[in-house]
C-alpha positions as CSV (number, residue, x, y, z in Angstrom):
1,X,0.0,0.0,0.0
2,X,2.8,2.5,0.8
3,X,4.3,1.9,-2.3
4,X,1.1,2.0,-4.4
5,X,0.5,6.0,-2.4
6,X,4.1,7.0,-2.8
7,X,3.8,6.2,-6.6
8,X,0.4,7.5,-6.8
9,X,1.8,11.0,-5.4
10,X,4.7,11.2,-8.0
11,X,2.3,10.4,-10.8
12,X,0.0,12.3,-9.8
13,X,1.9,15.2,-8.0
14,X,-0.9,15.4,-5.7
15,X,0.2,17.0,-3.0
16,X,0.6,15.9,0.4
17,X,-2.0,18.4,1.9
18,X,-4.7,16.8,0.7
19,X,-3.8,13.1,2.2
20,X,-3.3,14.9,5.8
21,X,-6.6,16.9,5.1
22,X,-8.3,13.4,4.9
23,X,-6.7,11.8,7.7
24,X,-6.9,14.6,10.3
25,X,-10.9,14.4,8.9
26,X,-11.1,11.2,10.5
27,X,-9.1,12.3,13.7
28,X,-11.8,15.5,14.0
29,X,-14.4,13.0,13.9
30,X,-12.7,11.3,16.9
31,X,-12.6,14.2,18.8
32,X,-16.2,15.3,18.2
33,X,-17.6,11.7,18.5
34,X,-19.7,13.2,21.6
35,X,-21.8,14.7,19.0
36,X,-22.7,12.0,17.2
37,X,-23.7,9.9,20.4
38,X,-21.0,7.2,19.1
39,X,-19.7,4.5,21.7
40,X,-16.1,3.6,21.0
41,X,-16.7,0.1,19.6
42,X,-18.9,1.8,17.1
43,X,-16.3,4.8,16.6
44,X,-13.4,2.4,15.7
45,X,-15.7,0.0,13.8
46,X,-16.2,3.3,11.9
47,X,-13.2,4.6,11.6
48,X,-12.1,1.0,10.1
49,X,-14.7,1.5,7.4
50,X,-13.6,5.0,6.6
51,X,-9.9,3.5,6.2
52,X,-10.9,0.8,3.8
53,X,-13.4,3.5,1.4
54,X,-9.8,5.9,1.7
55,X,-7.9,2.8,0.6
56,X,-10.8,1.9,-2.1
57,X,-10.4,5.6,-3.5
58,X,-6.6,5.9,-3.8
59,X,-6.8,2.3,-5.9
60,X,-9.7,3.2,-8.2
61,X,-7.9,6.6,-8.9
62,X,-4.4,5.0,-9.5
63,X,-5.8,2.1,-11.5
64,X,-7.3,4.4,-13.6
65,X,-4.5,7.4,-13.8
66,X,-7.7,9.6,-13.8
67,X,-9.9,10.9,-10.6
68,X,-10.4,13.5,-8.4
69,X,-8.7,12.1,-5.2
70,X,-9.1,15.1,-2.9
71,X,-12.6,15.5,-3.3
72,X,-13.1,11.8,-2.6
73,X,-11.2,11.9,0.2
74,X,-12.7,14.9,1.7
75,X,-16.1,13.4,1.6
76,X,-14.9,10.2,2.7
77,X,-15.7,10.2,6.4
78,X,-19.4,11.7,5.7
79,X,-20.3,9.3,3.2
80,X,-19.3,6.6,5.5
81,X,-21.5,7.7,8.6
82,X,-24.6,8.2,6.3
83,X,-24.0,4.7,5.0
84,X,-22.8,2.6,7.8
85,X,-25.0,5.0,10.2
86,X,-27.4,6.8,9.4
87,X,-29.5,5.8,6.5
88,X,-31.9,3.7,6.2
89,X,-31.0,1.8,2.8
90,X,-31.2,-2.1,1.8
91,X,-28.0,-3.3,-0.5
92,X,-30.0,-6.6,-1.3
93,X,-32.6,-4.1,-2.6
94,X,-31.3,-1.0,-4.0
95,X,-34.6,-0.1,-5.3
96,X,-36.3,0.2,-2.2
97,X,-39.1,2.5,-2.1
98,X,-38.9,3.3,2.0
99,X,-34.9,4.2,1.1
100,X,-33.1,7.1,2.1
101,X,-31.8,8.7,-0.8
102,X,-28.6,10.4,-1.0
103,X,-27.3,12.9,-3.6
104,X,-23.9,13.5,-4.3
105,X,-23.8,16.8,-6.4
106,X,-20.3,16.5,-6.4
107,X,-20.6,13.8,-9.0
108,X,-17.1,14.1,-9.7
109,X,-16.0,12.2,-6.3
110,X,-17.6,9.2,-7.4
111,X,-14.5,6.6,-6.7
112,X,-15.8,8.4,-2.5
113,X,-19.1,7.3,-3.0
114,X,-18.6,3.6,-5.6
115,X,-16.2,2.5,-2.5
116,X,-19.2,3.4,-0.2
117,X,-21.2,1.4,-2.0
118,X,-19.1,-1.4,-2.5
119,X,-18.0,-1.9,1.2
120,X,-21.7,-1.6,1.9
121,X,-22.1,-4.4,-0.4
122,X,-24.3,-3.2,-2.9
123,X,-21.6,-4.7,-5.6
124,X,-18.5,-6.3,-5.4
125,X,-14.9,-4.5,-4.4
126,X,-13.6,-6.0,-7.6
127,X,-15.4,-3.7,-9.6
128,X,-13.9,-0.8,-8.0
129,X,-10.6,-1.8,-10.2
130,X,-12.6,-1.2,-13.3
131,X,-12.9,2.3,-12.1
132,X,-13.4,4.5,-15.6
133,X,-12.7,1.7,-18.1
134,X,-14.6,2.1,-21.1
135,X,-16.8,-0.4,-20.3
136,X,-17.1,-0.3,-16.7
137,X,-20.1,1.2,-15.5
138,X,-18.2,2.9,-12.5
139,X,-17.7,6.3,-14.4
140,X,-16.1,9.5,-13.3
141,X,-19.7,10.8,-12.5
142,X,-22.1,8.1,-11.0
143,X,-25.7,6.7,-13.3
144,X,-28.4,6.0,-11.6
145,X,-29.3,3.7,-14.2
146,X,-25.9,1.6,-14.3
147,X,-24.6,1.2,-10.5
148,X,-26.9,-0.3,-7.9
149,X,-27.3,1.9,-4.9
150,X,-26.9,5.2,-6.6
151,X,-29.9,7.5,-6.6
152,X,-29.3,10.4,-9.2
153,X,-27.2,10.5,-12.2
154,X,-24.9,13.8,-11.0
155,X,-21.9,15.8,-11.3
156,X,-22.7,18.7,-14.0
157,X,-21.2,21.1,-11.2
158,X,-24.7,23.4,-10.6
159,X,-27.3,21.0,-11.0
160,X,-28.1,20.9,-7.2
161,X,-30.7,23.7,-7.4
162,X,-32.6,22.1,-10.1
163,X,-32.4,18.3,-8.4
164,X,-33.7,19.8,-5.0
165,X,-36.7,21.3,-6.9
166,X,-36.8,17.9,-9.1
167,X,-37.1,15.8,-5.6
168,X,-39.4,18.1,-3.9
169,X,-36.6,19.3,-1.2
């Protein structure tokens, strides 16, 4: 794994900001875990989850030489509560009507919110490697109508307005 990050930030020349922007995320969350009413078994099964959807980002985006990393890694921790947490969603069913729905408007941190998805189980980590191959359906913005467990086609930066009107929010 080291050597897969170290090479990922030469290639890349992403710089190191953004990796300790992610990681002290996770350490804020820590802190603040008072707030969220989390016990500590729950925190660190948490924070163990975050870890693997960080890992499942770097790989997609280094696998594919093409990403946004920092985004994904920003959003990381979030995604991770909503899905291991807070919503109320069924992997077995992704089509659930009683669902919570989530919509990433950032569309362009997808490999954030496919590794979500993945570790949630709504497909299998193996895919995540097919991460914006021509014909993978994990794309640089997520479709609704190609990857179970996402909600709404996004990432035209500006849509937001017109998909909160669209779902009545």
């Amino acid at each position: 794994m080291k050597k897969i990050l170290k090479d990922f930030l030469i290639k890349s020349k992403i710089n190191f900001l953004l990796f300790y922007y992610a990681y002290s995320r996770i350490k804020m969350l820590q802190r603040e875990r008072c707030e969220l009413n989390l016990e500590n078994e729950e925190l660190q099964k948490l924070s163990n989850i975050a870890k693997k959807v960080r890992r499942g980002i770097i790989e997609q985006v280094y696998k594919a030489q093409s990403g946004h990393p920092g985004g994904s890694l920003s959003i990381a921790d979030i995604l991770t509560v909503l899905y291991f947490k807070e919503m109320n969603i069924d992997e077995k069913n992704p089509k659930w009507e009683e669902r919570d729905r989530l919509i990433l408007s950032k569309g362009h941190c997808s490999p954030a919110l496919y590794s979500c998805l993945a570790n949630r189980g709504f497909f299998e980590k193996e895919k995540l490697q097919t991460f914006r191959n021509i014909e993978s359906k994990l794309q640089g913005h997520p479709d609704m109508n190609k990857v179970p467990g996402v909600d709404m086609t996004s990432g035209s930066l500006g849509q937001r307005t017109i998909l909160r009107k669209w779902n009545g929010y």
